[in-house]
C-alpha positions in Angstrom: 142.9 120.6 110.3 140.3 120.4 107.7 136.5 119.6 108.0 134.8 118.0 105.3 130.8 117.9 105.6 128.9 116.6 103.1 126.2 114.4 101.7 122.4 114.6 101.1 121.1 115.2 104.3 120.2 118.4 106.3 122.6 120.2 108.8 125.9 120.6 106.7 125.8 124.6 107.0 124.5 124.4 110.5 126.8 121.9 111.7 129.8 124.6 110.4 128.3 127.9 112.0 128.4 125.5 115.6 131.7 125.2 115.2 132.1 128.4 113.7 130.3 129.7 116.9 132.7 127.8 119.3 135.6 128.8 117.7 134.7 132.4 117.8 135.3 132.2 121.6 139.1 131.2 121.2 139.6 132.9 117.6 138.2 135.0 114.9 136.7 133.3 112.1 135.3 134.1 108.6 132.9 132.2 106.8 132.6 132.7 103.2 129.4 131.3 101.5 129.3 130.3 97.9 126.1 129.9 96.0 124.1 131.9 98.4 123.0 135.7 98.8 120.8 135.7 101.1 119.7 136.5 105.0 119.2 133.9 106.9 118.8 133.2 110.9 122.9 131.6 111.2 124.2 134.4 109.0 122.8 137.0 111.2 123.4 135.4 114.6 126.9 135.1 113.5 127.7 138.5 112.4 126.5 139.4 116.4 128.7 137.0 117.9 131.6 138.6 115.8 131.7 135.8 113.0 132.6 137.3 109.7 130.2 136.4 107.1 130.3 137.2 103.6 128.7 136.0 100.8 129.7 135.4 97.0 127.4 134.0 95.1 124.3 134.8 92.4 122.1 132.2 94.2 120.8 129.0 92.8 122.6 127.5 89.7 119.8 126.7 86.8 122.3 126.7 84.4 122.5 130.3 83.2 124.2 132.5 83.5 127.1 130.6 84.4 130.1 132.8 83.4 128.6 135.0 86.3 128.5 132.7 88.2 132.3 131.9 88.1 133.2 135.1 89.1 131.3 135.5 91.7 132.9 132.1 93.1 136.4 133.3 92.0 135.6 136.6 93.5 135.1 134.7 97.3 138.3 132.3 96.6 140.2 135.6 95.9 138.9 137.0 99.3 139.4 133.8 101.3 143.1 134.0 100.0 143.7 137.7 100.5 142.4 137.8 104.0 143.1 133.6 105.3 145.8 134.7 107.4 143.6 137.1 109.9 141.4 133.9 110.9 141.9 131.0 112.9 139.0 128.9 111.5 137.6 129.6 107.8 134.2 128.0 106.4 133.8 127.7 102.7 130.3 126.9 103.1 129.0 125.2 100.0 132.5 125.0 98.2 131.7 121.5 97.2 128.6 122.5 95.2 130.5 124.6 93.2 133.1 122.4 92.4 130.5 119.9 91.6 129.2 122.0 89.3 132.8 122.7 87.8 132.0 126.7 88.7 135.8 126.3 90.2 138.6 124.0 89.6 139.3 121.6 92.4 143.3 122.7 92.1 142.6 126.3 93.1 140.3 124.9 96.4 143.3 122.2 97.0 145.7 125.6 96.8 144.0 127.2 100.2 144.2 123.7 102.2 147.3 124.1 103.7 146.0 126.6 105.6 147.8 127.4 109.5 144.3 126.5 111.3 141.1 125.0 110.4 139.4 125.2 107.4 135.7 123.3 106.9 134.4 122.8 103.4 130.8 122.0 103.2 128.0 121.0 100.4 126.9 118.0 99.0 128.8 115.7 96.2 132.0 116.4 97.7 135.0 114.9 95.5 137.5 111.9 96.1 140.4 114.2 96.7 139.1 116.5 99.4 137.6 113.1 101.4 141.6 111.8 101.1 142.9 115.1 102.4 140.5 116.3 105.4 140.9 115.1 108.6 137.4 115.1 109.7 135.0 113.9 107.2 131.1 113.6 107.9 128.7 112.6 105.5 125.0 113.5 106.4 122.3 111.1 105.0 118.9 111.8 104.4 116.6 109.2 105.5 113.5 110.9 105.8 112.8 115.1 104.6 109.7 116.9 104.9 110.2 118.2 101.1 109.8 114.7 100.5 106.0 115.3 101.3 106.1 118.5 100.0 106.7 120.6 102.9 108.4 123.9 101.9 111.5 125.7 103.5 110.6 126.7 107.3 112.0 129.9 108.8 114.1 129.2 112.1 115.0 125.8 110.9 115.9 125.5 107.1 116.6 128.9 107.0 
């Protein structure tokens, strides 16, 4: 089955380590995460439960250095298809992003979807095609944000 999470609200990532946390208990699971390269409270918790975690990414896009980036994201596809058939349950955690920012080509994510288990693909601006192929879609809105009032990033619950 295949999990899309997107939209502009908060809880995409987190909503994909739950699951990725129940699932551990019946199966092993990797989670790949594009875009980031970072520690953060999930990616460590994870790791101790058993999760695979890996990251490929050179951080936040600004535009530069973009050739770097798509290796780095082709580097993680590469990984995810080399190594898919030891999980029961793979996150691409912020796959969407990079295909928003055309970092990947939607056909080579559209290659890994027929996948033998589940598969969730997370990040905002997620395209028409992978919302016609999933068979869970959830779309998180933002209503209301504290960086809307110029709150910065707080450990233990945006990161």
């Amino acid at each position: 089955m295949i999990h899309l999470y997107t939209g502009d609200g908060k809880g995409k990532t987190c909503a994909a380590f739950g699951l990725a946390l129940r699932h551990s208990f019946y199966g092993k699971v990797l989670i790949v995460q594009f875009m980031k390269r970072e520690v953060s409270g999930e990616v460590s918790k994870a790791k101790e439960c058993g999760i695979v975690v890996k990251q490929f990414g050179q951080g936040f896009f600004t535009g530069e250095n973009f050739e770097e980036h798509c290796e780095s994201v082709l580097d993680g596809l590469n990984f995810v298809r080399d190594n898919m058939k030891k999980y029961s349950l793979i996150v691409l955690d912020e796959i969407n992003v990079v295909l928003s920012l055309k970092l990947l080509s939607l056909k080579k994510v559209l290659s890994l979807l027929d996948f033998k288990g589940e598969i969730v693909l997370t990040g905002r601006n997620a395209p028409k095609e992978l919302f016609d192929r999933a068979d869970y879609v959830t779309v998180f809105e933002k209503l209301k944000h504290p960086f809307d009032r110029g709150v910065s990033a707080r450990e233990g619950v945006e990161f």
